[in-house]
C-alpha positions in Angstrom: 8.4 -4.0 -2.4 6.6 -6.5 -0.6 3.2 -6.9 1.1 2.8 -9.1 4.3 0.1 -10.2 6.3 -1.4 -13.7 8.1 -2.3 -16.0 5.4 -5.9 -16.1 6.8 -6.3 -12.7 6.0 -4.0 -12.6 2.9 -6.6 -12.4 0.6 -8.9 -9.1 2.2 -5.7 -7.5 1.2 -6.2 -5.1 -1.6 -2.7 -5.3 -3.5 -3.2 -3.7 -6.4 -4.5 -0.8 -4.2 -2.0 -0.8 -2.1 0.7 -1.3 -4.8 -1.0 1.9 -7.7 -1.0 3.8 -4.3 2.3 3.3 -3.6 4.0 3.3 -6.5 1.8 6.8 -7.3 3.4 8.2 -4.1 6.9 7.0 -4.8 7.3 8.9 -7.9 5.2 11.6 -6.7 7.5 12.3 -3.5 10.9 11.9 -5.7 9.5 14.7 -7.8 8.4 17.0 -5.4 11.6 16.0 -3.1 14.1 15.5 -6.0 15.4 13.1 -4.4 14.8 9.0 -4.9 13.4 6.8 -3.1 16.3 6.6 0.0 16.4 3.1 0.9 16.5 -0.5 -1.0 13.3 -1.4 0.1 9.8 -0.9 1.4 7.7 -3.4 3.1 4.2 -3.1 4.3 2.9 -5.2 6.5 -0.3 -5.9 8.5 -0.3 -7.0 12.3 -3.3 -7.8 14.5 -3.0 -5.9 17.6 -0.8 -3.0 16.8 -0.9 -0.4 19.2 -1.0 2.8 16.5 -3.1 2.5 13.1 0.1 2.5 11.7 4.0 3.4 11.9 6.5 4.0 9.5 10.6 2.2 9.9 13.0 2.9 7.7 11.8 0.6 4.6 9.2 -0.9 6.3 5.9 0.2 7.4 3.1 -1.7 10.0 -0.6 -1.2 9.5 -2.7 -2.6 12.2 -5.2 -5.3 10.5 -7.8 -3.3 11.5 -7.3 -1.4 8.1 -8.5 -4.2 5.9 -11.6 -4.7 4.9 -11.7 -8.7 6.3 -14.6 -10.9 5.3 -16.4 -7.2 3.8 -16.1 -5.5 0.3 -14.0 -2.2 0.7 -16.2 0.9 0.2 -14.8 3.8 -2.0 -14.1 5.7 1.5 -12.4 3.7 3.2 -10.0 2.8 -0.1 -9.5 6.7 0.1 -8.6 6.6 3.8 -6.3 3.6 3.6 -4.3 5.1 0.4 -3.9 8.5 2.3 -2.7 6.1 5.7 -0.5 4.7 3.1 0.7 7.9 1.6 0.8 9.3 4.5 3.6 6.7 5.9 5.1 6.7 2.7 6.0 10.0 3.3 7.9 9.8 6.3 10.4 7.9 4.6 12.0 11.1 3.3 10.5 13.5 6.1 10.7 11.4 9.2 13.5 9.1 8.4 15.6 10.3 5.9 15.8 13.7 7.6 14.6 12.9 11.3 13.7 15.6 13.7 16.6 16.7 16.8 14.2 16.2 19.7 10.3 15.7 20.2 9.9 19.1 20.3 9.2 18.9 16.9 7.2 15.6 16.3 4.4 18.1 15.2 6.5 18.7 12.0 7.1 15.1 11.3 3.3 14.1 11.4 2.1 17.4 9.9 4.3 17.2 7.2 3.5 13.8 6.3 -0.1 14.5 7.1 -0.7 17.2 4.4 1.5 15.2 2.2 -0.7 12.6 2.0 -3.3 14.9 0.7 -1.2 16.9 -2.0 0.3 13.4 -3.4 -3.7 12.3 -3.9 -4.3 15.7 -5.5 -1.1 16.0 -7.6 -0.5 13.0 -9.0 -1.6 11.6 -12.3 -1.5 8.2 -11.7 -4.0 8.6 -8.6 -7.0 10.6 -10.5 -9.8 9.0 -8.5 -8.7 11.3 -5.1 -8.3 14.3 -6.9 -11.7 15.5 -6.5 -12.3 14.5 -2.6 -8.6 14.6 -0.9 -9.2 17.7 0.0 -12.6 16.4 2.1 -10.6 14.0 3.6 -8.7 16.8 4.8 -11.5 18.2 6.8 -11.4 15.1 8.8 -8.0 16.2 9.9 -8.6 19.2 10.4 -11.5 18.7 12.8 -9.7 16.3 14.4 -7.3 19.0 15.5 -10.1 21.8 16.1 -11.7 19.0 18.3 -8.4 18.0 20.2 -7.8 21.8 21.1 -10.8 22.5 22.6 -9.8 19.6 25.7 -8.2 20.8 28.7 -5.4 19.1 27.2 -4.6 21.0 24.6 -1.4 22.3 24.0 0.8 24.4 21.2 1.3 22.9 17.7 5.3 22.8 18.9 6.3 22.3 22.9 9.1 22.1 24.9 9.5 18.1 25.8 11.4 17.1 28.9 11.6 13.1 28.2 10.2 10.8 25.9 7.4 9.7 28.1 6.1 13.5 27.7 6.2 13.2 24.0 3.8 10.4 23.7 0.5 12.8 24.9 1.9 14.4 21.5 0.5 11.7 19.2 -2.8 13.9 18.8 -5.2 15.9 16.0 -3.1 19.2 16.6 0.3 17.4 16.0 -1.4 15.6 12.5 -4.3 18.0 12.0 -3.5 21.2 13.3 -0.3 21.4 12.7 -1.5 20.3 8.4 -3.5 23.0 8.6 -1.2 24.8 10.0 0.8 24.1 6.9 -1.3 24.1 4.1 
């Protein structure tokens, strides 16, 4: 596993963070999946100007720089977001890109599931004690998100019908993460 990012901003990169987390969520998600990691490697890497907070590939996952605490020192929140981002991409690499969904119709799945992943890896596992106590806090930002999104005009069901990919990016939204997690849980 590697970490990249522009060696002006290399060191606002909090790598033993990032790796605990990680490597927490790795074990965590072979347990709970039994099945190992799927691929040979996992990269994370920061970009400026990313268009999405974050996306997971298959072994390799962009944050946008935004993320990192540059020229600051990282409050306890925002370590808690970040590791939940990161578990939360972490988790797609078994529900998202080992097993991929047939059609958009079902993105809601994909992000849910990694979504409330996220949160039951910072609950469950040993080797992250210091979320056991608030994940579940963090959820409620989630969760509003999705109560808030569903109040627009523009809401829509947890899973649609999706004519074309261009339709499936008004998906990207707080019920397709939040509502649909909820939905789970």
């Amino acid at each position: 596993m590697r970490i990249y990012a522009r060696r002006t901003i290399l060191p606002d990169v909090c790598h033993k963070l990032m790796f605990d987390v990680t490597e927490a969520g790795m074990w965590f998600y072979s347990d709970f999946f039994q099945t190992k990691y799927p691929f040979r490697k996992y990269d994370q890497i920061f970009v400026p100007e990313h268009n999405w907070g974050a996306m997971e590939n298959v072994g390799l996952v962009t944050y946008n720089e935004s993320y990192l605490c540059i020229g600051e020192i990282p409050t306890p929140a925002k370590m808690e977001r970040f590791s939940n981002i990161n578990l939360h991409e972490l988790a797609h690499m078994w529900f998202g890109n080992l097993v991929t969904m047939k059609w958009w119709n079902d993105l809601w799945l994909n992000e849910s599931f990694a979504t409330f992943m996220s949160h039951l890896a910072m609950e469950k596992s040993a080797a992250l004690p210091q979320f056991h106590d608030t994940t579940w806090v963090l959820f409620l930002r989630d969760k509003f998100w999705g109560l808030n999104t569903d109040q627009l005009s523009s809401t829509h069901s947890i899973c649609c019908e999706i004519a074309n990919t261009a339709e499936a990016e008004v998906l990207f939204d707080g019920i397709s993460y939040g509502k649909g997690a909820c939905f789970l849980k």
